[in-house]
C-alpha positions in Angstrom: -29.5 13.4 -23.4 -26.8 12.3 -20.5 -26.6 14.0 -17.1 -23.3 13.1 -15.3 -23.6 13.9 -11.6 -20.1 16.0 -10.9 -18.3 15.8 -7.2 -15.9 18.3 -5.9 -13.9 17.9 -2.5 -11.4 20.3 -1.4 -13.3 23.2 -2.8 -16.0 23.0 0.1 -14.1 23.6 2.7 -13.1 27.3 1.4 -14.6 30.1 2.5 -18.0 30.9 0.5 -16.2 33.8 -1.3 -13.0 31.5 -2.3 -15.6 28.6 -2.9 -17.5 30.6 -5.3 -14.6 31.9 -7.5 -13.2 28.2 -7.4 -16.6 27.0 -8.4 -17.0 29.2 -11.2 -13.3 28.5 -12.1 -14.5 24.9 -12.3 -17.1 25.1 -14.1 -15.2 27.1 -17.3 -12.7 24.5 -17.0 -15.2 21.9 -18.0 -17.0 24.0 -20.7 -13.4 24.4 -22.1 -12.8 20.2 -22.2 -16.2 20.7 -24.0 -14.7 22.8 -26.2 -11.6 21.7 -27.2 -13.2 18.4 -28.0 -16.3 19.7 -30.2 -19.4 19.2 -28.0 -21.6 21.0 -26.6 -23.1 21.0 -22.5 -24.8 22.4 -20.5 -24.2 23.1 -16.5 -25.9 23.2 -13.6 -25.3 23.4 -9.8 -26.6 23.2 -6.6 -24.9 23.4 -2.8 -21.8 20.9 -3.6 -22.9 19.6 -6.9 -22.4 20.0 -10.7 -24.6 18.6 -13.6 -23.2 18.0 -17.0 -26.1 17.6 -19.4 -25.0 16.7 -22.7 -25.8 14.9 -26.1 -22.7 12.9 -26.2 -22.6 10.1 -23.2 -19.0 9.6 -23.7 -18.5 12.5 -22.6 -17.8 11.2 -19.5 -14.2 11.4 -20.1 -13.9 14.7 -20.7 -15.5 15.4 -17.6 -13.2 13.1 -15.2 -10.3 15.0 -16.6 -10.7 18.5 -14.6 -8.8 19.2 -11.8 -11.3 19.4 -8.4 -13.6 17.2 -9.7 -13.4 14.0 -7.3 -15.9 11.7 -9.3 -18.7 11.7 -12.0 -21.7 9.4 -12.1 -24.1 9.3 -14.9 -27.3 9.4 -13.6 -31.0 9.1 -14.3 -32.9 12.2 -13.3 -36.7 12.9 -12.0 -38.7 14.8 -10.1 -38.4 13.9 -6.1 -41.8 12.3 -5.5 -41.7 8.6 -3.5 -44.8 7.1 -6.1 -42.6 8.0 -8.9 -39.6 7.0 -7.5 -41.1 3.8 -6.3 -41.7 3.3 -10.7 -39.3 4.5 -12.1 -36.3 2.5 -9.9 -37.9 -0.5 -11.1 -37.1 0.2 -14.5 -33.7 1.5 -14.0 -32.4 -1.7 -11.9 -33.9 -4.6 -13.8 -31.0 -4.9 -16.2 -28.5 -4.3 -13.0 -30.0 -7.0 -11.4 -29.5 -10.4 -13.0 -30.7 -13.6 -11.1 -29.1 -14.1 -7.9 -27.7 -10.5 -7.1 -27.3 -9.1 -4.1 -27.6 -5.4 -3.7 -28.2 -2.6 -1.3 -29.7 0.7 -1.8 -28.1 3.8 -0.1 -30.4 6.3 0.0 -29.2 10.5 0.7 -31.0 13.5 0.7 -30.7 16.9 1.4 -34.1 19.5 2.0 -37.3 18.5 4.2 -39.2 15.6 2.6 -41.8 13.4 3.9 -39.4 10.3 4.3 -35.9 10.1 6.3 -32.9 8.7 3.7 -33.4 5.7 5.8 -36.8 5.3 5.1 -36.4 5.5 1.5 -33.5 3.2 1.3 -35.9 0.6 3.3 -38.7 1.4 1.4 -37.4 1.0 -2.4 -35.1 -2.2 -1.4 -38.4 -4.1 -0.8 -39.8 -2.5 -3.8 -37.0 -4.4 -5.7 -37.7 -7.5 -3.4 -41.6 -7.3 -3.9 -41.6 -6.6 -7.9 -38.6 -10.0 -8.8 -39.7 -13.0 -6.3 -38.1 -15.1 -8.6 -34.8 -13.6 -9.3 -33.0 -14.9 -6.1 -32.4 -11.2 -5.0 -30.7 -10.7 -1.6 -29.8 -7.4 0.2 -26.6 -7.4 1.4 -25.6 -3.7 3.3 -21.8 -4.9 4.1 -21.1 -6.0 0.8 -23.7 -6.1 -2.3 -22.4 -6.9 -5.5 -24.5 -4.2 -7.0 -25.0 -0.6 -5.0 -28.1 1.3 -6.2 -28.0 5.0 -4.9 -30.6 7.1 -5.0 -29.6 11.0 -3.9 -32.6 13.6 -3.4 -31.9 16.8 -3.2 -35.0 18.8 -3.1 -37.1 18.9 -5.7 -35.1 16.6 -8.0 -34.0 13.2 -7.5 -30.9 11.4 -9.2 -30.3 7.9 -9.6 -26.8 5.8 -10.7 -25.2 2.6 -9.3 -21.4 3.7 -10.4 -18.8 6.4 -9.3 -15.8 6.8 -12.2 -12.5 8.9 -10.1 -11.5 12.5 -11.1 -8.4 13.7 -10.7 -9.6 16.0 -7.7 -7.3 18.5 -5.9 -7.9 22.6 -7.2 -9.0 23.8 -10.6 -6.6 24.7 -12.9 -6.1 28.7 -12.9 -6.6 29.4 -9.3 -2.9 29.3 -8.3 -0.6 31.0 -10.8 1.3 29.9 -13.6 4.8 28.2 -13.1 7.0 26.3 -15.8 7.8 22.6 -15.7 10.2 21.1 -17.7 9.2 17.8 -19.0 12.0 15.1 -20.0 10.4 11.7 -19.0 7.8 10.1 -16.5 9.4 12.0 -13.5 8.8 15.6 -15.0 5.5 14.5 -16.3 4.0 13.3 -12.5 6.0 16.7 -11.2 4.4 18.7 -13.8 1.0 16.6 -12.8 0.8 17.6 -9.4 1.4 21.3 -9.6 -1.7 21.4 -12.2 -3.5 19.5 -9.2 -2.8 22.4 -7.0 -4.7 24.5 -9.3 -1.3 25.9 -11.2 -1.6 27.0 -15.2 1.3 25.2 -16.0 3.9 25.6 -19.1 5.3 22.6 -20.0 8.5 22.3 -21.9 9.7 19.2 -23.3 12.4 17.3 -24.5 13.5 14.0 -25.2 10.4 11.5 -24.5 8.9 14.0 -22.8 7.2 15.5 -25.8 5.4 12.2 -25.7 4.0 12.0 -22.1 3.0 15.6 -22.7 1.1 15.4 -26.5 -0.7 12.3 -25.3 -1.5 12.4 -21.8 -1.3 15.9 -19.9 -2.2 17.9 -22.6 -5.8 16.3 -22.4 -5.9 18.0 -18.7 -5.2 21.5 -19.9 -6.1 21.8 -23.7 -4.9 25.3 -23.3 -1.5 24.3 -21.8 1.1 26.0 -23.6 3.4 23.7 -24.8 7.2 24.5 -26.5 9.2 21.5 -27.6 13.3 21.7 -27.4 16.0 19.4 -27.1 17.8 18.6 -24.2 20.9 20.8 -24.4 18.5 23.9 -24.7 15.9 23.0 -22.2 17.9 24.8 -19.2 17.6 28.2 -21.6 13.9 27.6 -22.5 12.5 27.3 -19.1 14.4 30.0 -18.0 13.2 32.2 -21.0 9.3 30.5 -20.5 9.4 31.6 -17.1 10.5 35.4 -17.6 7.9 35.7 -20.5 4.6 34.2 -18.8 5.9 36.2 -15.8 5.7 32.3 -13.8 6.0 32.4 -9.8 8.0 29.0 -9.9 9.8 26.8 -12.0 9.0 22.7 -11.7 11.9 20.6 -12.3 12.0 16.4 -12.8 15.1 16.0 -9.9 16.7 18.0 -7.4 17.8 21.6 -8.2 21.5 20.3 -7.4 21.3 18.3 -10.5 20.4 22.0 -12.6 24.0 23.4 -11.9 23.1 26.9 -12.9 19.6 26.8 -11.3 20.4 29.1 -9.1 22.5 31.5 -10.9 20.1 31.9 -13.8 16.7 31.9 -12.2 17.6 33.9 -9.1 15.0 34.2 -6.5 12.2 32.5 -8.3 10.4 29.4 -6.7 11.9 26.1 -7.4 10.0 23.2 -6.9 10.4 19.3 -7.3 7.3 17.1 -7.0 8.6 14.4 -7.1 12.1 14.3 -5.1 11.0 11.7 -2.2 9.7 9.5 -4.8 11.4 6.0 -6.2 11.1 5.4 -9.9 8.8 2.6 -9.3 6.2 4.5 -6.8 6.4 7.7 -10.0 5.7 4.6 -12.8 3.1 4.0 -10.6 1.4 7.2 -10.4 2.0 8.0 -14.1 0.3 4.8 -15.2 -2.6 6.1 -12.9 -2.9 9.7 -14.5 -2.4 8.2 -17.9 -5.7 6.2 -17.3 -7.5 9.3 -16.2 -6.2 11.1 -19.4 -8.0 8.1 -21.3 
């Protein structure tokens, strides 16, 4: 069994009503990458905090592909109590810890314990120190080669030593739906950032943008709806996509000067381009970066 340890940012700072939808909207979003891939999970949360358990550990991927989650760590889980801390951390960090690392241990907590997250951190870096004398260990708090957390919260405890980046920003499904039209790397990071914002988005491509969208931003949304067209049609489809999901705004690669009849044949719906203040290199860029979070 795998427990990933899930972060979410911009969600906290909603209200607790908006924070709670948002959660829960989070939450089916990664039962649903669960789903579409043919595994099975199960979550859990706390104040600020999701838990993945699952019987596949590369299921890490899945899980680092949902919008509002701001990073995943697999951890090592136990009941918070300092003996059994104290034993277990010893097992966990030997292999982490080869001859001559340096390493700190940062040390959070939330709830009353015995023990400040000061304390702790103290106490289980000369743990380390006491159990290896003759591994050439160092603790370095600037800048260890190896970072050991340890985060208590309550009654449970949860160690890991790495952090793998989510795609943060909103969950998808708490904005509205708008249409994007995907023709190459410019629609596909345009198209990228409005499902970042939380927006179901229909993505309708043409040219190499069927491409970008079957292998890369499909794996954010596996319920995306998708419709394929060529390029002298794709003016007609978005415009027909849009009336029939009922979209609040359309998503186009440039500016809607370059869609002559933009105005005339979507009228006084929302027009949006991502991507218009960026240069071709700095939207290479960021689509290399999202196709790496894809995986």
């Amino acid at each position: 069994m795998a427990t990933f340890l899930v972060r979410y940012g911009e969600l906290a700072l909603k209200s607790p009503p908006v924070r709670r939808e948002f959660e829960r909207t989070l939450q089916r979003n990664i039962l649903g990458q669960f789903l579409a891939a043919g595994r099975t999970c199960r979550l859990r949360a706390d104040h600020g905090h999701l838990y993945v358990d699952t019987d596949s550990p590369e299921s890490l991927q899945l899980v680092r592909r949902v919008f509002g989650v701001t990073s995943v760590s697999p951890v090592e889980e136990m009941a918070t109590d300092l003996d059994g801390i104290r034993s277990r951390v010893l097992g966990w960090a030997d292999p982490l810890l080869p001859h001559g690392s340096s390493f700190a241990v940062r040390a959070r907590r939330t709830g009353s314990h015995s023990f400040t997250s000061q304390e702790l951190a103290r106490d289980l870096g000369g743990h380390i120190l006491a159990a290896w004398p003759d591994r050439g260990l160092t603790v370095d708090l600037d800048s260890p080669g190896v970072e050991l957390s340890v985060e208590v919260r309550g009654p449970r405890t949860y160690l890991y030593s790495s952090r793998v980046e989510g795609p943060g920003g909103f969950p998808l499904g708490v904005a509205g739906r708008v249409v994007a039209l995907v023709d190459g790397t410019r629609g596909a990071v345009g198209a990228y950032l409005m499902m970042k914002r939380g927006c179901r988005t229909v993505l309708v491509a043409t040219g190499d943008g069927e491409r970008l969208v079957g292998e890369t931003l499909a794996r954010f949304d596996p319920k995306a709806a998708i419709r394929v067209c060529s390029a002298s049609e794709a003016e007609s489809v978005v415009r027909d996509m849009a009336v029939e999901t009922r979209a609040e705004g359309v998503v186009l690669p440039l500016r809607v000067e370059d869609f002559p009849g933009a105005r005339q044949s979507w009228g006084e719906t929302v027009l949006f381009s991502p991507t218009i203040a960026f240069t071709q290199e700095e939207v290479d860029l960021r689509w290399r970066r999202i196709a790496e979070l894809a995986g």
